[in-house]
N, C-alpha and C positions, 0 to 999 in steps of 0.2 A: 721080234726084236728083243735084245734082252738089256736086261735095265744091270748097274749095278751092284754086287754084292752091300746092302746097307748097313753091313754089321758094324763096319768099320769106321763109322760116323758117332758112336755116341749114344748113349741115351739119350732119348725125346729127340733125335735130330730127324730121324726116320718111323715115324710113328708108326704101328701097325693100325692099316686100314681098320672102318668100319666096314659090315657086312657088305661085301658086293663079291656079287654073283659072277660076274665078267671078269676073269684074268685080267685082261686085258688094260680095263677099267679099274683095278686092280691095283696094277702097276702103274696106272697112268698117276692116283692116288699118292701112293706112294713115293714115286718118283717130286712130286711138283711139291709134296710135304715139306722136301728139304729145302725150300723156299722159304728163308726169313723173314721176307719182304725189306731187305737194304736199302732196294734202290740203287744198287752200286752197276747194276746193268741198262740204267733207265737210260740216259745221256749218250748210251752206246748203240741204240736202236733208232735206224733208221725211219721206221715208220713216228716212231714219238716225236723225234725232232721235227719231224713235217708237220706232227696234228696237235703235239702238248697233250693227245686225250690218254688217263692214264690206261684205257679200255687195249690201246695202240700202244704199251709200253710189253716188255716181258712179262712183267710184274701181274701187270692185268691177263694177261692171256693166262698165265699159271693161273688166278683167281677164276678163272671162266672153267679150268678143266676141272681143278677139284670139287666145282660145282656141277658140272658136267659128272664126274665121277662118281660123287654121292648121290647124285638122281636132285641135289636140293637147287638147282639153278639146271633146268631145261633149255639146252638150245634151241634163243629163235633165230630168227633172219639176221637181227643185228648184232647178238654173239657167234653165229657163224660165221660173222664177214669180218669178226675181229681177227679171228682166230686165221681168217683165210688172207687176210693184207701182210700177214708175218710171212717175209720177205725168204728166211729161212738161212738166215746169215751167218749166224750164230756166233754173232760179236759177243750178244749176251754171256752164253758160254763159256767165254773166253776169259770173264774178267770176275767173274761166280766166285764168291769167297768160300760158297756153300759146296759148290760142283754139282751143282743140279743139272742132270743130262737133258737141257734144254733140246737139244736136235732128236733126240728119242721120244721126248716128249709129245713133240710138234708132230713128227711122222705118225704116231699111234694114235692121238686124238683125231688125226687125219683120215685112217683108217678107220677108226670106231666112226666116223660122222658122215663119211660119206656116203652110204646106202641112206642115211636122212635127207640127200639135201631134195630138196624140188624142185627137180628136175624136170624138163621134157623130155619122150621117148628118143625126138631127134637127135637131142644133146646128151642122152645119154647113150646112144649109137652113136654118133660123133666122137664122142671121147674115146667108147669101145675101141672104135678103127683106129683112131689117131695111135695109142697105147700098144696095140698089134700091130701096127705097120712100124712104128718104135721097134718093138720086139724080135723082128724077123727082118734078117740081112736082106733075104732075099725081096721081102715085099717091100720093103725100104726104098731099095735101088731099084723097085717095078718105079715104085712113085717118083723118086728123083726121075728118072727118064722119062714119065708124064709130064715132070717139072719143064724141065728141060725143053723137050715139043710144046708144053704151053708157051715160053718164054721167047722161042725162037720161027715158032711159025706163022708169027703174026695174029694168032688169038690173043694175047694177051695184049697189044694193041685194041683189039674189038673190044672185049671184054671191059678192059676200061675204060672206054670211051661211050659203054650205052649206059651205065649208069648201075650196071646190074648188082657189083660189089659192097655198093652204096645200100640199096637194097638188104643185103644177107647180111651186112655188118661186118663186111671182110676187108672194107678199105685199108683200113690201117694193117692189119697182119698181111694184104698182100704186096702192100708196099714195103716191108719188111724184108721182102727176098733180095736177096743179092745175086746177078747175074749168073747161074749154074756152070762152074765147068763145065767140060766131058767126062763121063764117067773115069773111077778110077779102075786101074789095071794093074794088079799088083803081083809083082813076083813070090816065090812064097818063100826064097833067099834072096838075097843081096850081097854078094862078097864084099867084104873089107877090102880095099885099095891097098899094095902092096903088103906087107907082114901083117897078120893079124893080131892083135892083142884082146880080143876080145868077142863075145857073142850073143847080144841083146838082141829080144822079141819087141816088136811093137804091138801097143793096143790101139786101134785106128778107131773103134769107138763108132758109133751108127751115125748120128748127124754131122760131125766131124771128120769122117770120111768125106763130104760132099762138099760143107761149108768150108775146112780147115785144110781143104783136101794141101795147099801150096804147103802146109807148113809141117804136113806131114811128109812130102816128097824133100824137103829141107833137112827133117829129121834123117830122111836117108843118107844123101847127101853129105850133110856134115859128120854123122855115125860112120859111114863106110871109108870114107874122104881121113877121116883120124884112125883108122886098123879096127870097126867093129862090122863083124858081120850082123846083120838085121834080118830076123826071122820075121814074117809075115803071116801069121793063121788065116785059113779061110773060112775056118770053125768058128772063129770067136765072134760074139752076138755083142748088144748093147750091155752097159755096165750096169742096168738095172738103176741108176738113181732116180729118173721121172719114176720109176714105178714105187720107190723106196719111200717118197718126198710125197705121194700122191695116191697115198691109201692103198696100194696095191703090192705088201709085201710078199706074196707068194710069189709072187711073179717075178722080182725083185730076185726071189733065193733062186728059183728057175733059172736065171738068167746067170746068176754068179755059177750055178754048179756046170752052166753049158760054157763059160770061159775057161773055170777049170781045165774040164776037160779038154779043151782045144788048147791052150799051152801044155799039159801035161803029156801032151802028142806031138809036140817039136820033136825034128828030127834030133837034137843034142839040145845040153843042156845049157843054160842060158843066164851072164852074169847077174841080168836085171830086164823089169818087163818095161818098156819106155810109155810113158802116156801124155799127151799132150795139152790133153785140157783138165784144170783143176778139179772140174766138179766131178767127171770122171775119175781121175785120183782117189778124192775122197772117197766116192764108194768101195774102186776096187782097194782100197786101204784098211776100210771097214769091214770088208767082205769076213772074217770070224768072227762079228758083231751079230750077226743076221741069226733068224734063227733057225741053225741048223737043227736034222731030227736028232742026232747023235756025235757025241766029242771026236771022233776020227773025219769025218766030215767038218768038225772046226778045227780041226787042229791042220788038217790039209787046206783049208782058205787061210787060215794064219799063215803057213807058209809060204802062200800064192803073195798074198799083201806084203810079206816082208820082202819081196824082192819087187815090188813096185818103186820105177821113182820117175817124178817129171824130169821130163828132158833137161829143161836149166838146171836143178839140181845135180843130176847124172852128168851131164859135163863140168862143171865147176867141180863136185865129189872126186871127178875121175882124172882130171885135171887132162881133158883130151884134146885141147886145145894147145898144149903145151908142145912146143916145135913148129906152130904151125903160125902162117901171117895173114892178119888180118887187115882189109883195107882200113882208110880213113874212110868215115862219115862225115862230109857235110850235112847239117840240118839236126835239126833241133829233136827230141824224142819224148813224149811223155808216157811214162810208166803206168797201167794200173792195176793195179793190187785185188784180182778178182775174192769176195768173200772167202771160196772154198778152201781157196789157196793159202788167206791169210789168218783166217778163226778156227779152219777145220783140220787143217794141213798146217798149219802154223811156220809154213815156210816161206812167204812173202820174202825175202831177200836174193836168193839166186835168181831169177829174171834180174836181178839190180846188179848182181854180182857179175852175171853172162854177160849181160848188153857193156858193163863199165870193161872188156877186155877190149873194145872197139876201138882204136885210136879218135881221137879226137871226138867223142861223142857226147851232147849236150843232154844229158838226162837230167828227168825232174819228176819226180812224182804230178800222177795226174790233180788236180785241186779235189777238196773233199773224201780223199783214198780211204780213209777209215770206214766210210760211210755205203752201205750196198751200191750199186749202178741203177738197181731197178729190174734186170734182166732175172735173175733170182729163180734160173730153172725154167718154170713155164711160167712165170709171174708174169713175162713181160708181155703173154698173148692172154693170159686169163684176167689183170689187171693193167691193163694198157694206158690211163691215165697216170695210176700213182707212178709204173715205172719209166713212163716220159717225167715224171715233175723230180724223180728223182734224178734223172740221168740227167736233165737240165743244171744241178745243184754242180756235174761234174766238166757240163760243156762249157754254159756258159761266160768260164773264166778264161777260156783259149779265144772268143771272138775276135778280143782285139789284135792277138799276133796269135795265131795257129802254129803248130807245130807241124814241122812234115811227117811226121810219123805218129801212131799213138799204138802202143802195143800192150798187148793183152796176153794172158795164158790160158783163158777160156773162150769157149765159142758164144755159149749164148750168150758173154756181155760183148763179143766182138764184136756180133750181129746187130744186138743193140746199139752198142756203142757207134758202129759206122750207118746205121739209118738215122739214128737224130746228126750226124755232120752231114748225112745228103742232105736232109732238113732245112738246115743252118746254112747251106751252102758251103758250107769250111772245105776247105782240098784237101783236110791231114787222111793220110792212106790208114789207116787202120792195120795194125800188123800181126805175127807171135811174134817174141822174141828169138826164135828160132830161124824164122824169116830173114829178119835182118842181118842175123851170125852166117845165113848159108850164103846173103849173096855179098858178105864182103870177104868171105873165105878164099885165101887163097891156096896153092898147092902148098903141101908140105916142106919146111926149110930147112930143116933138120931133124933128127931124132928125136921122137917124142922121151 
């Protein structure tokens, strides 16, 4: 990961490190240096607002790695688990007088710390598998079809019902699941409906093929439905963030240089690459962040990234909607503004802008929007207390009158987001915003 250039900050803003041997450590050093200590990121951090500990603020975690970095503050159990509740929002980031590359920060100390932690063999085979079956389309979609047979052939009735889940500590995460479609089956074109104006790839992304799968069949839908045709790779892998986020950069670049390659293989060339969920965004956004061996390899992910855009943006940008009618909406809708999309991607407004073309549709920010959901990547299976007490901060203000929709532009706060309303009992459907545009879409009414 590369941090940086800190020429351009000043003397004493960017101190050169003392002696340490670890690039790595290095840079982690240097980077947290440009940390003032303000305070101006404290009040933005989800985790502080729940605990007041300043150990749980940004402030404190910068303090934990430069200690961590000089060797003069040894990570134990309980600065590890500082550093591990940072949710990875990077509201912090957002609001830096200084610009301290908080998000780079957090992925490298995560990297440098993870061969420490104390581990079990299980759990660290456990994680092995989970990170490879991430990685590989193929083994992915083996497991979703296990999902699937588990879900539908009445094991998973048995299973819950002897106690056994309760046992391994898997209740909660398997309560988590949501009903499995059927696999998806994807073309690897899609024509534009009547004239074409245009020719976007999609990224369908490894778990969001399965979980998000409606809202990517919507993306079609509405893209071919307004004159674009929609390429489909069958090359393209996961966008590397779990790996990015979770100490395992190599794999990370791996993963960037094998989607490369699989849009650089479209059969023509392509206005923009569409992706549907934020956190996904962010990486592939980031993708000549990473670090490449050599500048033709960054210079060829910079190109990749600048033709990335989420879907609500690419429609509002592209004004495709424009000739075309959209039904009325009864019912109420609330927005939320996932982190990636708001601190990382700094675009939080088109989902606002998309959904207000609806006639008649009652939108509102979900309560607490500033503040993470909790879901936070794998946060919400590695930390499953804090990110229910957080996503609680977000529910519990719809009890009294629920919304019939609540829409999202990421997967893994959808997924969260719609197990605490089975929880609660609430009916709101959980949506994308792209959901709700395909199914009030009507046919074309004139000339775009």
């Amino acid at each position: 990961m590369d941090f940086p250039d800190f020429s351009d900050y000043g003397p004493g803003m960017a101190p050169a490190p003392p002696k340490i041997d670890d690039p790595r450590l290095a840079r982690l050093y240097q980077g947290a240096s440009l940390c003032v200590m303000c305070g101006f990121c404290v009040p933005h951090c989800p985790t502080y607002a729940q605990s007041l500990d300043e150990a749980e603020s940004p402030r404190g975690r910068i303090t934990l790695m430069k200690g961590l970095a000089t060797g003069d503050l040894p990570l134990d159990d309980a600065g590890l688990a500082h550093l591990d509740h940072c949710l990875g929002c990077r509201a912090c980031e957002f609001v830096c007088p200084s610009r301290v590359p908080y998000g780079q920060l957090i992925d490298t100390v995560r990297e440098v710390t993870e061969p420490q932690r104390p581990t079990t063999l299980a759990q660290r085979k456990a994680r092995q598998l989970a990170f490879a079956t991430v990685a590989s389309r193929r083994r992915l979609r083996s497991a979703m079809a296990l999902l699937r047979l588990y879900q539908r052939s009445g094991v998973q009735r048995a299973v819950r019902g002897s106690g056994v889940l309760r046992l391994l500590d898997l209740e909660r995460l398997e309560s988590q699941l949501p009903k499995l479609p059927p696999a998806p089956r994807w073309q690897p074109v899609y024509p534009a409906r009547g004239t074409q104006r245009g020719a976007v790839a999609l990224f369908t992304g490894c778990l969001s093929e399965t979980f998000d799968r409606t809202a990517l069949e919507a993306v079609i839908q509405v893209l071919t439905t307004t004159g674009f045709a929609v390429h489909v790779s069958d090359q393209q892998q996961c966008c590397g963030a779990l790996h990015q986020h979770n100490g395992e950069p190599h794999e990370a670049l791996r993963l960037a240089r094998a989607n490369l390659d699989a849009f650089a293989a479209l059969p023509e060339p392509v206005d923009a690459i569409i992706d549907i969920v934020s956190g996904c965004g962010a990486q592939l956004h980031d993708y000549a962040g990473l670090d490449w061996p050599d500048e033709a390899d960054r210079a060829r992910a910079a190109a990749f990234s600048a033709q990335v855009r989420d879907i609500s943006r690419f429609l509002v940008e592209s004004e495709a909607l424009k000739g075309h009618t959209l039904r009325p909406l009864d019912g109420a809708v609330a927005i939320h503004d996932p982190c990636s999309l708001t601190w990382v991607l700094r675009e939080p407004h088109f989902p606002h802008q998309l959904l207000r073309a609806i006639p008649g549709i009652e939108l509102a920010p979900l309560p607490n929007n500033a503040h993470c959901c909790g879901a936070g990547g794998a946060h919400l299976l590695t930390h499953p207390e804090q990110a229910a007490r957080l996503r609680a901060s977000k529910l519990e203000p719809l009890m009294a009158q629920p919304p019939a929709w609540l829409a999202t532009s990421n997967t893994g706060c959808a997924l969260h987001l719609a197990a605490g309303l089975r929880e609660a009992g609430l009916p709101t459907e959980v949506v994308h915003p792209i959901t709700l545009i395909a199914r009030q879409l009507e046919s074309r009414t004139e000339s775009p």
